[in-house]
N, C-alpha and C positions, 0 to 999 in steps of 0.2 A: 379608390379609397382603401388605406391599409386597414389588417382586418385590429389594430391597435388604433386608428382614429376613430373606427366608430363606435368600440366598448367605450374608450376617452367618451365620447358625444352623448352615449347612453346615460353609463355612471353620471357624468357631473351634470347631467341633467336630472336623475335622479336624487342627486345628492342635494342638488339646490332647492328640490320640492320638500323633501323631508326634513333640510335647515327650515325652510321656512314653514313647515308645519310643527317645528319645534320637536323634532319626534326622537326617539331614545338614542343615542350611539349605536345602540347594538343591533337595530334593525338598519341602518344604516351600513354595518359592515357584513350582515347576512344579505344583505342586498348585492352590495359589491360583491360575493362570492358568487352569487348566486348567477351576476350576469359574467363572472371572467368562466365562471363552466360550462354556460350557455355558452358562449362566444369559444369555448373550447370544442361544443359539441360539434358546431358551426364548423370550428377551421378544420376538423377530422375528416368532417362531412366533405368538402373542399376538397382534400388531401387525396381523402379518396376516389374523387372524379375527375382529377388532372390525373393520378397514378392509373387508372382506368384507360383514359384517353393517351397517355402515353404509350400504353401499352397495344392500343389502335394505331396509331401513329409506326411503330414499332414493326407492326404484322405487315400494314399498308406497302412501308419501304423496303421488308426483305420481299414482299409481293413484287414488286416497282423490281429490286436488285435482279429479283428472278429472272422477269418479263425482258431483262434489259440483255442477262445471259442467255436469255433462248434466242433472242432476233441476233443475237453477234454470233449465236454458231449459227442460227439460219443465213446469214452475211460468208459466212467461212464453205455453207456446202453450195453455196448458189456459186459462187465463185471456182469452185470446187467444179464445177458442173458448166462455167463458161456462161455463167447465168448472171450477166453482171447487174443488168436491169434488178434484176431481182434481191443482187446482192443489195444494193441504192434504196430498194424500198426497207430491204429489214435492216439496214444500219437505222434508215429514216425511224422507223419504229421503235430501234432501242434509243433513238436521242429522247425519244417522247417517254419515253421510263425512266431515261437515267435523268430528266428533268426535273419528271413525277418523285423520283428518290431524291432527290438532291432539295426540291423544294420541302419535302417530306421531314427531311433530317434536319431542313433548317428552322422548322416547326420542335422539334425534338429539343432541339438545344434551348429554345425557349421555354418548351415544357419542363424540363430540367431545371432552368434555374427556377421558377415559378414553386416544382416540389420543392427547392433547396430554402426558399425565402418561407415556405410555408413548415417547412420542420424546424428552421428556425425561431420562429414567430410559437407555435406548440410547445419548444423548450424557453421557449423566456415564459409562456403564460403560466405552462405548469408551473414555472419558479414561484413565479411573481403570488400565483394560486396557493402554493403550500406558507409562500409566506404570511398571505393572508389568514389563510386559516388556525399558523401560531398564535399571529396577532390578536385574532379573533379568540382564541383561550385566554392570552394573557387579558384582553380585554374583560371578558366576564370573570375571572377570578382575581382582577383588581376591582372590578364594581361586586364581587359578591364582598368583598372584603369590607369595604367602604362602606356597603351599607349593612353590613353586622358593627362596624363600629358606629355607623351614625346612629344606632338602632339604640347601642350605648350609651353615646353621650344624650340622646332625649331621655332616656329611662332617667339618666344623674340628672341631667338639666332639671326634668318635671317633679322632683323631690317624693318621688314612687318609692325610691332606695329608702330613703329615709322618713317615710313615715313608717314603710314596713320594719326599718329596725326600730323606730319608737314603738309600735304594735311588740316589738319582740321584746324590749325592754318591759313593757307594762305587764305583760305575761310573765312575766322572768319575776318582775316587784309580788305580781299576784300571789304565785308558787312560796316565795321566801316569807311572804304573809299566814301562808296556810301552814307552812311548818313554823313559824312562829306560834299558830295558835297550838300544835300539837304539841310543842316543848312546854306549853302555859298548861297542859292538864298533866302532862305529867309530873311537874313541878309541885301542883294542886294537890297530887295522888299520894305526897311523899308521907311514910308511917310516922305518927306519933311518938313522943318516949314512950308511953303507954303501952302502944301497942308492941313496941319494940321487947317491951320486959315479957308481956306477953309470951308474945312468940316463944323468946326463951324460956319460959314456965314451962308450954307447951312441949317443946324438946326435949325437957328437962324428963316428963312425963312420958313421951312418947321411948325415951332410952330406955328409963327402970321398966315400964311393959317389958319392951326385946329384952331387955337381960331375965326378968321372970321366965320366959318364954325358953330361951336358951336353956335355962336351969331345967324346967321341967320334958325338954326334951333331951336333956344329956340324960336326965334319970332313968326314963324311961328305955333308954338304948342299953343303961346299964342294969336294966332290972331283965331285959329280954339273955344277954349275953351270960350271967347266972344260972337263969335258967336252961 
């Protein structure tokens, strides 16, 4: 099973418990992120135990290539020496290495493409991952929106708007009542003819004092400067 049928099996198993428990969008797409990271940790985890054992595989066959060069010059000094029997047995020997290599490497290529389907598989999830996680923005910043505007129209709907500007208006009537009543006293307060001749009597009086006063302070300046 590819390591994308079984996130698929997870997810929409997921997916179909939380339609049917009716439950937010947005837990729903923290979910799906949450399993394509897991399934990301998963395929790394993978990634890095085939790259491991390739690299066994690897040691194993220049091990096998070695074993195979040593018995073909032990073949070359046996011969060397009239020792053919002997040569017979280490050719015999290096077949059983260059086997051991050959089966070794055809492990290898297998290994190989296994890394290559799994580093592919890592660049599609991370894509698929970062896409998600835009989504997952644009998702809550379309649902914070929405619900600042539905938060709106109940406010206008429940007529909240509008008793408060009737409360602001009757305040506002109140205010232009209490200055009504201050313009009534002072209108109350206004001087009689009477009083008005008054006053001017009063002025009239209070002048002839200051010019008395003026007089008998010029004299005195001019009775000092005589002197």
């Amino acid at each position: 099973m590819g390591i994308f049928s079984r996130f698929a099996d997870i997810v929409n198993s997921n997916i179909s418990a939380l339609l049917d428990k009716a439950e937010d969008p947005e837990k729903m797409v923290r979910l799906i992120i949450q399993e394509m990271e897991d399934t990301l940790v998963e395929v790394r985890s993978t990634s890095a135990k085939v790259i491991a054992e390739k690299k066994d595989i690897v040691r194993r066959a220049s091990h096998a290539d070695a074993q195979g060069q040593d018995w073909q010059d032990k073949a070359e000094l046996a011969l060397s020496k009239d020792r053919e029997d002997l040569a017979k047995a280490a050719l015999a020997e290096k077949r059983k290495a260059d086997d051991v290599s050959a089966r070794l490497r055809d492990e290898l290529l297998i290994i190989e493409e296994q890394i290559q389907k799994l580093k592919e598989e890592i660049t599609t999830l991370q894509e698929k991952l970062a896409d998600a996680k835009v989504r997952q923005k644009a998702m809550i910043m379309r649902k914070q929106t929405a619900s600042s505007r539905l938060e709106v129209k109940r406010q206008l709907d429940s007529g909240k708007i509008d008793q408060a500007m009737n409360k602001f208006e009757q305040y506002e009537r109140r205010i232009e009542g209490m200055e009504s009543q201050v313009d009534a006293y002072e209108l109350g307060n206004q001087p009689s003819l009477k009083d008005e001749f008054a006053a001017l009597e009063a002025e009239d009086s209070v002048n002839a004092e200051l010019a008395a006063l003026k007089k008998k302070v010029q004299a005195k300046k001019k009775t000092k400067t005589e002197q």
